[in-house]
Residue, then its C-alpha position, 0 to 999 in steps of 0.5 A: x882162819x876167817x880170811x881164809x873161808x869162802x862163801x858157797x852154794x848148793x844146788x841141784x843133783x842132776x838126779x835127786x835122791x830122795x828116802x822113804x823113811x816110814x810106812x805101813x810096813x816099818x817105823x820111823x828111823x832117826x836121821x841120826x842114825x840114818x846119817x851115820x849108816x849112809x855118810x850123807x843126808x838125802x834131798x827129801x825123806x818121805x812120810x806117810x800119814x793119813x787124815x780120816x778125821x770123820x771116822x769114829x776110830x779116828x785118831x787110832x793106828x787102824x791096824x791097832x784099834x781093830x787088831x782083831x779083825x778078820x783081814x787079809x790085804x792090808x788095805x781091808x781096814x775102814x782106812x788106810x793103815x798109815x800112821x795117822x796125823x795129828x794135826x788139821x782141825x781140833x788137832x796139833x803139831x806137838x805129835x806126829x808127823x811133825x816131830x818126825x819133819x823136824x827131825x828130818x829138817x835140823x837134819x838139812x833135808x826137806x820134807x815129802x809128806x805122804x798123805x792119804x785124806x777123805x775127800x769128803x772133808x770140809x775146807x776147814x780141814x784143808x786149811x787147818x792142814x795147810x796152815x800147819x805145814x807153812x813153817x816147814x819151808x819147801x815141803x813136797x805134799x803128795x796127796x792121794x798118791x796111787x789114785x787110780x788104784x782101788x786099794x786106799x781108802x779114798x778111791x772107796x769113798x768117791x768116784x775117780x773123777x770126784x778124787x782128781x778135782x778133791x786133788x786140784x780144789x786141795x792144791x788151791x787152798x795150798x796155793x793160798x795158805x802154804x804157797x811154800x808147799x809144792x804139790x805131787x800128783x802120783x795118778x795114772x801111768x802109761x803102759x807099755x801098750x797104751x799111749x795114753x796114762x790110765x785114766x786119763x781123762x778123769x785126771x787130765x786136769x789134775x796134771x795140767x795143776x799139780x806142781x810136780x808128776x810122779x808115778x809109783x813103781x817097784x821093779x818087783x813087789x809082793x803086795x800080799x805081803x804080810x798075809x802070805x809068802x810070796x813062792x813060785x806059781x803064787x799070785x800075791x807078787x810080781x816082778x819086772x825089769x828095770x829097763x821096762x821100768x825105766x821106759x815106763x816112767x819116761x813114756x807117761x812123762x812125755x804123755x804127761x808133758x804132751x798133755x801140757x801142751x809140751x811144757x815140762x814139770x818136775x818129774x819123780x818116781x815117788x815109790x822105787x824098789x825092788x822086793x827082796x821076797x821077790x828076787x832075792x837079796x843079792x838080785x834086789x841090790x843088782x836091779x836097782x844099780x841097774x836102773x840107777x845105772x841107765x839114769x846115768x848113761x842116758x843122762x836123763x834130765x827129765x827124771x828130777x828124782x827117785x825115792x827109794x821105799x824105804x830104809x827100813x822094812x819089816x819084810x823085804x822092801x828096805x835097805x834094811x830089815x827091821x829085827x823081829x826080836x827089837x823094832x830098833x834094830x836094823x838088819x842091813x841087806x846087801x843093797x845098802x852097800x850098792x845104794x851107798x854107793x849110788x847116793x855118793x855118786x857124782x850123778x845123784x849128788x848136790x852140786x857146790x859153786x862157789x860164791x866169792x870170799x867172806x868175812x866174819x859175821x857171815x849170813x847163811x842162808x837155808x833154803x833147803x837141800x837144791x839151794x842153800x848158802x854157807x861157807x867153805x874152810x879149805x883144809x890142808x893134810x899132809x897125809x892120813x890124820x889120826x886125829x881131825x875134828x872141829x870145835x865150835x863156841x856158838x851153840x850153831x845147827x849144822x850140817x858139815x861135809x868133808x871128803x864125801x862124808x857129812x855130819x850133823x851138829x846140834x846147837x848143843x854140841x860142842x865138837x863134832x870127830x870128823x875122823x869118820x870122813x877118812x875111814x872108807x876113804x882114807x888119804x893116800x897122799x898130802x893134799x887139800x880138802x874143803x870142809x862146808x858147813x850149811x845151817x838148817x833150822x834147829x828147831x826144824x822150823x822157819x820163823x816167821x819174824x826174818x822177813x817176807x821170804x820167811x817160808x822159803x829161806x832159814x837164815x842164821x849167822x855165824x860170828x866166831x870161827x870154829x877150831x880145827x885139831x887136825x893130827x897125822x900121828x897119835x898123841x903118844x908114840x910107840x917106844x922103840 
């Protein structure tokens, strides 16, 4: 089989698909299951933590150490109600968020930190933060995201003008510590009757900096959420259309693009949903292909990528509900059959060039989600298997893609059923498909001892090929 196989590289969507996985309102959900539910893995899974090490309740879940105070907004708290982060100063990354950006990264995805800080931290701090993130490969840091808001913490704590420049001095000490880790500024945003983004002055600086622009915007939200219900006449929620969303995000990146003197950066919606306490569940799915359908008409190739908030949500702002009965369960909502089938079109999809033929021991190299090197086994099927899976002697961490499906393996894993792949999409007639395989890191981790690049790139080697039993009839017939 090894004269067979083919190098191969993987790039860029022309739309990037990114998942919120974790928040204020919902818990963090394995990328085993996620995978599994979804059929392929996202180019980044986003986490929000926050870091108020100066405060006395600090390390504490805000909401938990002060679960009897009398609040009525979620953001009421001395802090922001996000999962705290354990690492910076005095702190370590045996806890959270890392376990949860390992899990992320042995899953072939990079990683958006989400994070809130105090700016009245020393540079102790900082860099304690940025040293811990350098192993982690080409992870997104978003740093005090929806800054010109009055909600977070930090906004109560410093002027507008002392959070940009906090912004930009934390994306320097980045750029020497952890020159791997690529900055997200989520500030202001044009309106529809202003041709300048919100605050613009203050924060001008800060998008002439950052690495990546971004805003947040949902095409509905009910922000009172969970202190009140959102019904019809109240003033705790909001609804818009996407379209106006649309324009909105494509007015502030040519403002943004202006005030760089007309050179573009990567652009992201970093927050993009529809709240189903808002519209509904059916109108929740509809909205969203709607806007992801205008990004495919126009073929906007100034938006990079959206993140969608988030597959599992306590009220109604994910792709599932989180059951109030068992945290660990998952009610689905009909947007996930719609954003299913969003991800695995061709639009919003990685793309796979090949590189030539290769031999055994193959090098692969993992870079991350827009740009890794791997191989591709053609496969033949005569029709619809009954049985299809592969079997591997190396104790390898991998991600594999087969019609349309992916599947991860642990170093431990030994067989992986690839069946699943031919379940929604069974085959209609005999035909060829191509089975890749990519290897993230297994411990989630870059290791420093591969060399100058080691920030960047993961590479791993594959000396044995794999078997693969692939079947069209059960191993025992029907007696006639």
């Amino acid at each position: 089989m090894d004269e067979k196989i083919r190098k191969i590289r993987m790039g860029p969507a022309k739309c990037a698909v990114d998942l919120g996985d974790g928040s204020e309102r919902g818990e963090y959900v394995n990328q085993d299951y996620i995978l599994h539910t979804l059929g392929r893995p996202h180019r980044s899974i986003n986490l929000m933590y926050c870091y108020y090490p100066l405060d006395k309740e600090w390390p504490g879940r805000i909401s938990e150490v002060m679960k009897n105070a009398d609040v009525s907004f979620q953001w009421d708290y001395p802090y922001d109600d996000y999962f705290p982060y354990k690492g910076g100063l005095d702190g370590n990354t045996d806890d959270e968020p890392f376990t949860c950006m390992r899990d992320i990264r042995r899953h072939g995805q990079d990683i958006t930190l989400t994070l809130t800080i105090d700016p009245n931290v020393s540079d102790d701090h900082l860099i304690a933060i940025a040293k811990d993130l350098r192993p982690f490969g080409r992870l997104l840091l978003r740093i005090n995201h929806e800054a010109t808001g009055n909600w977070f913490s930090f906004t109560k704590r410093a002027t507008y003008q002392q959070v940009a420049d906090f912004y930009i001095h934390f994306h320097n000490i980045l750029k020497e510590y952890a020159p791997n880790v690529s900055t997200i500024l989520c500030a202001g945003a044009c309106s529809a009757d202003s041709e300048e983004v919100e605050m613009e002055k203050e924060f001008k600086e800060a998008f002439l900096t950052t690495d990546i622009w971004s805003i947040d915007k949902y095409i509905s939200l009910h922000w009172g959420w969970p202190f009140d219900v959102a019904e019809r006449g109240g003033t705790s929620h909001s609804r818009d259309y996407p379209d106006n969303v649309f324009d909105a995000a494509k007015k502030s990146f040519e403002r943004f693009k202006y005030l760089n003197g007309g050179v573009s950066k990567p652009m992201v919606l970093s927050e993009l949903n529809a709240d189903g306490d808002v519209v509904g569940p059916y109108e929740q799915a509809e909205v969203i292909t709607d806007f992801c359908n205008r990004i495919k008409r126009e073929q906007a190739e100034w938006l990079s990528g959206f993140t969608l908030y988030q597959f599992r949500d306590r009220g109604r702002l994910g792709l599932e509900i989180e059951d109030p009965n068992n945290p660990d369960v998952g009610i689905p909502q009909p947007e996930m059959v719609a954003y299913k089938e969003i991800i695995h079109d061709e639009y919003f999809y990685p793309v796979f060039e090949e590189k030539g033929e290769a031999q055994l021991p193959v090098k692969m190299r993992w870079g991350g989600f827009e740009d890794s090197d791997g191989i591709e086994i053609p496969l033949h099927f005569d029709k619809n298997p009954v049985f299809c899976e592969i079997t591997f002697e190396e104790e390898l961490n991998l991600m594999m893609e087969i019609n349309g499906k992916w599947f991860y393996k642990s170093p431990k894993a030994k067989t992986i059923d690839l069946m699943s792949a031919f379940y929604e999409k069974p085959l209609d007639k005999e035909c060829d498909l191509t089975l890749r395989i990519f290897a993230p890191p297994a411990s989630g981790e870059n290791d420093p001892s591969q060399g100058e690049d080691w920030d960047i790139n993961y590479y791993s080697e594959i000396t044995k090929m794999p078997s693969v039993r692939i079947r069209f009839e059960p191993t025992e017939l029907k007696i006639k």
